[in-house]
VODOMI-287830 format. One line per field, with one value per atom (N, C-alpha, C): residue number from 1; residue in three letters; x, y, z. Coordinates in nm, 4 decimals. Layout:
N
i	NUM:...
aa	ALA:...
east	X:...
north	Y:...
up	Z:...
This chain:
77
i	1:1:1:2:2:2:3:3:3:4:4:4:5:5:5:6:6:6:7:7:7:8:8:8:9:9:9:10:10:10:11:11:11:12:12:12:13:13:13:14:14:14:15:15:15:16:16:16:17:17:17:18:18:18:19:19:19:20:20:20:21:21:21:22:22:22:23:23:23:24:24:24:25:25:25:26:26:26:27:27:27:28:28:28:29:29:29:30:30:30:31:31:31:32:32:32:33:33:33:34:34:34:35:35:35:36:36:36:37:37:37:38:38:38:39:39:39:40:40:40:41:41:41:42:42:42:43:43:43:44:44:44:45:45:45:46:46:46:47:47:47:48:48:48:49:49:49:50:50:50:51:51:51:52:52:52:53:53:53:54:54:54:55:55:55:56:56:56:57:57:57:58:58:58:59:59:59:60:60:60:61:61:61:62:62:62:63:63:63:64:64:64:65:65:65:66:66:66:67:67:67:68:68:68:69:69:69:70:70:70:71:71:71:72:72:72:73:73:73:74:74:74:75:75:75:76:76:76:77:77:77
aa	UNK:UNK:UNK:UNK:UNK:UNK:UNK:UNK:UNK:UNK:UNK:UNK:UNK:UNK:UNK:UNK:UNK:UNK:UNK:UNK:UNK:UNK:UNK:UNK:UNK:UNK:UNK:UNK:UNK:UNK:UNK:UNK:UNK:UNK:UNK:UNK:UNK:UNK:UNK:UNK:UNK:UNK:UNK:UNK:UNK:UNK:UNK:UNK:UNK:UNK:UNK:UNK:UNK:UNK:UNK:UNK:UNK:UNK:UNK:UNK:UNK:UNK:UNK:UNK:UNK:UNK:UNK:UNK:UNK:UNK:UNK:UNK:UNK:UNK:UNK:UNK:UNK:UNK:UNK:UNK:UNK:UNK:UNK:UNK:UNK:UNK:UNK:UNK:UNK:UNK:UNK:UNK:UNK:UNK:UNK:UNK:UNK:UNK:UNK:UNK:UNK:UNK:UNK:UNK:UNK:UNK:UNK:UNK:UNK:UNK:UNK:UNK:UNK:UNK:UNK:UNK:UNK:UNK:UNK:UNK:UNK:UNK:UNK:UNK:UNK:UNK:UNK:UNK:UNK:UNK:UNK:UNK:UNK:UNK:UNK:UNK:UNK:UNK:UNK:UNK:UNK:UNK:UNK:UNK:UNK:UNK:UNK:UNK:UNK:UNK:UNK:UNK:UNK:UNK:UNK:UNK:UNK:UNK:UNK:UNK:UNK:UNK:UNK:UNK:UNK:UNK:UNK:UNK:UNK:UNK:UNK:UNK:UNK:UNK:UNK:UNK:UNK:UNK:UNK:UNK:UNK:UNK:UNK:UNK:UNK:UNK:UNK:UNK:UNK:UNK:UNK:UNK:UNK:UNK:UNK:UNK:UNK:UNK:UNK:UNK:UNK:UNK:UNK:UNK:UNK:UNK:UNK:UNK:UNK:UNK:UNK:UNK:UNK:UNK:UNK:UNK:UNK:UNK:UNK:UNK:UNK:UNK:UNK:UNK:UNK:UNK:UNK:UNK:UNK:UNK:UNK
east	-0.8628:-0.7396:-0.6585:-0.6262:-0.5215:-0.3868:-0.3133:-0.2508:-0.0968:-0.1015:-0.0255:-0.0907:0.0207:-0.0049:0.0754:0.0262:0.0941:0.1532:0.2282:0.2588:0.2948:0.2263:0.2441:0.2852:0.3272:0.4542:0.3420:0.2726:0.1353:0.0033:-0.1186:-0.2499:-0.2621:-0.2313:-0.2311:-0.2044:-0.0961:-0.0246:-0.1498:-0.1726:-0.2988:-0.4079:-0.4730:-0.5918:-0.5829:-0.4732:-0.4402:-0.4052:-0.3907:-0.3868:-0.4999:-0.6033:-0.7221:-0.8226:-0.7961:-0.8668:-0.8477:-0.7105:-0.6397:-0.7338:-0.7112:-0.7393:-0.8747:-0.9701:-1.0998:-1.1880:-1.1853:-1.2760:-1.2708:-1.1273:-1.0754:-1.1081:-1.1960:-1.2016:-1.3291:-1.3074:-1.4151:-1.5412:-1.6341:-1.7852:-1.8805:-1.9379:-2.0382:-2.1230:-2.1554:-2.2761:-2.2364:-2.1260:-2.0564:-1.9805:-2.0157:-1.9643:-1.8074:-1.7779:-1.6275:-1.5651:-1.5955:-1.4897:-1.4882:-1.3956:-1.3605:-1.5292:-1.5482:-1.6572:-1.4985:-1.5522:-1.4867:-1.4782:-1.5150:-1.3636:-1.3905:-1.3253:-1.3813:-1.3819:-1.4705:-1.5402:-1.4380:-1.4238:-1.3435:-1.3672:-1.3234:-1.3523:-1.4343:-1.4962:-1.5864:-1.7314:-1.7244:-1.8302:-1.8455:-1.7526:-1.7493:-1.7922:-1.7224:-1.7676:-1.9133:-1.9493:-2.1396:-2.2073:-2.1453:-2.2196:-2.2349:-2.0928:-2.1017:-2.1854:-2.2326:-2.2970:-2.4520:-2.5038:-2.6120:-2.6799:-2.6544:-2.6213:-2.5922:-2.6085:-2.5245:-2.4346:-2.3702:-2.2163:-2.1592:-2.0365:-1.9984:-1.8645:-1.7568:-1.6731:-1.5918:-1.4667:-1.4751:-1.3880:-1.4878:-1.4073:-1.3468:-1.2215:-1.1982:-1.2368:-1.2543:-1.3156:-1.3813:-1.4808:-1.5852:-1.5663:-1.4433:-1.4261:-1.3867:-1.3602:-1.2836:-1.3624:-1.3465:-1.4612:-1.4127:-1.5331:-1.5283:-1.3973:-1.3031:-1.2334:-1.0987:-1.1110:-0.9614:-0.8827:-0.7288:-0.6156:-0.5795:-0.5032:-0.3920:-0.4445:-0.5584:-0.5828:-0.5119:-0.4718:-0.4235:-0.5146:-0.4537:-0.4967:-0.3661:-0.4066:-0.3220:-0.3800:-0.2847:-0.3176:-0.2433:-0.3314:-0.3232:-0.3347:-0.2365:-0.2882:-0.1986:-0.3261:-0.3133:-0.2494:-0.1179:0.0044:-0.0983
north	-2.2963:-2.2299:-2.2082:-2.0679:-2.0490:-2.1434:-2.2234:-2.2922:-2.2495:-2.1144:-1.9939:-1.8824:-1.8252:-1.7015:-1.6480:-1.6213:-1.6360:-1.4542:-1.4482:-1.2930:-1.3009:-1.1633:-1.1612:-0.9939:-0.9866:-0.8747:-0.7758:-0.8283:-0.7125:-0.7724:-0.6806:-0.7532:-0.8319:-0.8024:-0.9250:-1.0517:-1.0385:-1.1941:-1.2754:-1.1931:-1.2674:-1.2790:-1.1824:-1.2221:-1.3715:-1.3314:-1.4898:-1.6165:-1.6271:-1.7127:-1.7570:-1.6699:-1.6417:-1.7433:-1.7017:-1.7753:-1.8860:-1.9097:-2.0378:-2.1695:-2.1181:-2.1872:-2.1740:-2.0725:-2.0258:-2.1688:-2.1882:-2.3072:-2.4496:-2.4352:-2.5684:-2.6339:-2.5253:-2.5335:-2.6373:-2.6795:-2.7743:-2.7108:-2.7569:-2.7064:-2.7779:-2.7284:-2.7886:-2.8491:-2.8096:-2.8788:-3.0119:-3.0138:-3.1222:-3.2485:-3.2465:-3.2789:-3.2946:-3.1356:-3.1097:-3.1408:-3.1944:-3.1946:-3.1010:-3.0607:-2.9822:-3.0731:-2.9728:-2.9667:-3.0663:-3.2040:-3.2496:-3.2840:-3.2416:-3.1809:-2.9642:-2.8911:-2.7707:-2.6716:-2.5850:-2.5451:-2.4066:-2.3750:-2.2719:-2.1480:-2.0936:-1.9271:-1.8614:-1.8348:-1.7312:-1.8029:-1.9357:-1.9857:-2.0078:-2.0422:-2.0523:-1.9144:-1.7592:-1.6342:-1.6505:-1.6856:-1.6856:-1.7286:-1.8964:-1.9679:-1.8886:-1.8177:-1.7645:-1.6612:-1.5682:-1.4608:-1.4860:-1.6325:-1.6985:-1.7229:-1.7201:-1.8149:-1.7366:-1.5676:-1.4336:-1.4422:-1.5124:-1.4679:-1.3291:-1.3410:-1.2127:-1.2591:-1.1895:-1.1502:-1.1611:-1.1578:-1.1125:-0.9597:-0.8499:-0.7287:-0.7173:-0.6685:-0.6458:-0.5179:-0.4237:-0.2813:-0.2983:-0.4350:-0.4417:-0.4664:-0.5302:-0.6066:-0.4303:-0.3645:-0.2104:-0.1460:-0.0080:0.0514:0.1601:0.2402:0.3647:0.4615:0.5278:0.6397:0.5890:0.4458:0.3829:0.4072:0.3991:0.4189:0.3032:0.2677:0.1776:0.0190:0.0001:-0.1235:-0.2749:-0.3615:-0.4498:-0.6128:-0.7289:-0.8396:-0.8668:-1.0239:-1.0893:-1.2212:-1.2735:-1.4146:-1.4723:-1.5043:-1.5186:-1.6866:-1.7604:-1.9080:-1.9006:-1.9830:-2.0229:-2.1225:-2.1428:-2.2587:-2.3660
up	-12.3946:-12.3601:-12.4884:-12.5115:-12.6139:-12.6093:-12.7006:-12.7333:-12.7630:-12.8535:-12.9548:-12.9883:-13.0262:-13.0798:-13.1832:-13.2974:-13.4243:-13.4359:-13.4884:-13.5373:-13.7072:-13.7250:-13.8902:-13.8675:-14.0073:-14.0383:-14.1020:-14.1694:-14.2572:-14.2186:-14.2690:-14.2641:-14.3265:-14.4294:-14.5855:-14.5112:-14.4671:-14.4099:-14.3456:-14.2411:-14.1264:-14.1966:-14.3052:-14.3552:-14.4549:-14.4864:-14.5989:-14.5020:-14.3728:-14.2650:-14.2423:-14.2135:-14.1915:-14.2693:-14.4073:-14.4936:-14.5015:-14.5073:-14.5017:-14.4005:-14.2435:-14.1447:-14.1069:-14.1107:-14.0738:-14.0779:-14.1987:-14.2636:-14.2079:-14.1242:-14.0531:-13.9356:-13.8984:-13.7453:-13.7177:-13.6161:-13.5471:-13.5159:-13.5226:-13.5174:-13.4613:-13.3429:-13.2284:-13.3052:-13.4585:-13.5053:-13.5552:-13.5711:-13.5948:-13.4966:-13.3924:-13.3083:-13.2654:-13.2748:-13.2847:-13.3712:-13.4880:-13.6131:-13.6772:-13.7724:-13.9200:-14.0181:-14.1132:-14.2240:-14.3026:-14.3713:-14.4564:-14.5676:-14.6893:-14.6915:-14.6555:-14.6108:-14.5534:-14.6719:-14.6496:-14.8062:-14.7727:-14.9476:-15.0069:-14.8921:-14.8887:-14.7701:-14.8658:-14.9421:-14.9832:-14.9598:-14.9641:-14.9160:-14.8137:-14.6755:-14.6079:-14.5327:-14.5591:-14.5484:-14.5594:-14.6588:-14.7094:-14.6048:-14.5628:-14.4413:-14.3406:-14.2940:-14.1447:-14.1545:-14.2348:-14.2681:-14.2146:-14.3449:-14.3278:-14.2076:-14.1292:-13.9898:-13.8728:-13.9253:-13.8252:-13.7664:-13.7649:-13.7342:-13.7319:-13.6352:-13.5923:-13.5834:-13.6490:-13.6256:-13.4604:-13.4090:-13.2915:-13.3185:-13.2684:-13.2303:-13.1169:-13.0544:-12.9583:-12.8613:-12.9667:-12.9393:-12.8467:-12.8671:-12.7730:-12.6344:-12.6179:-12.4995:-12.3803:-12.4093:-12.3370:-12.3046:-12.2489:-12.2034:-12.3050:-12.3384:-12.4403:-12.3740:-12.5174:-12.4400:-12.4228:-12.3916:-12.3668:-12.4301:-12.4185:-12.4901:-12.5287:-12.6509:-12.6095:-12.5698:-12.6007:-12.6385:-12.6589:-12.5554:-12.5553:-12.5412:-12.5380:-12.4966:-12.4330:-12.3266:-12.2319:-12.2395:-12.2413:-12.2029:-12.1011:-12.0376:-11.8615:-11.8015:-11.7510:-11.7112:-11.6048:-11.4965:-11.3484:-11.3893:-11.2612:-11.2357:-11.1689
């Protein structure tokens, strides 16, 4: 379940967030921990590459043609 939702003013902002936090995250291979200590983002970029990783697009989630492209975050009371 989403937690937050951050807003940034430029791309720059979020991509430098991005890098920042990417590397931080907990990993199934790990048994839910952070990589410690978590490796620089260009290596970390390398790993996810290695390994096929994907990005998440949202494009994908819509049907072709759509307008106006949104997300929601939605939780049952």
């Amino acid at each position: 379940m989403a937690v937050r939702a951050d807003i940034f003013e430029t791309k720059q902002e979020a991509e430098e967030y991005m890098k920042r936090i990417e590397p931080t995250v907990p990993l199934v291979s790990l048994g839910g921990q952070p990589r410690n200590p978590p490796l620089e983002y260009k290596d970390f970029a390398k790993w996810k590459s290695d390994q096929g990783f994907e990005d998440y697009d949202y494009k994908t989630m819509y049907m072709p043609g759509g307008a106006n492209p949104r997300e929601m975050l939605l939780r049952k009371r």
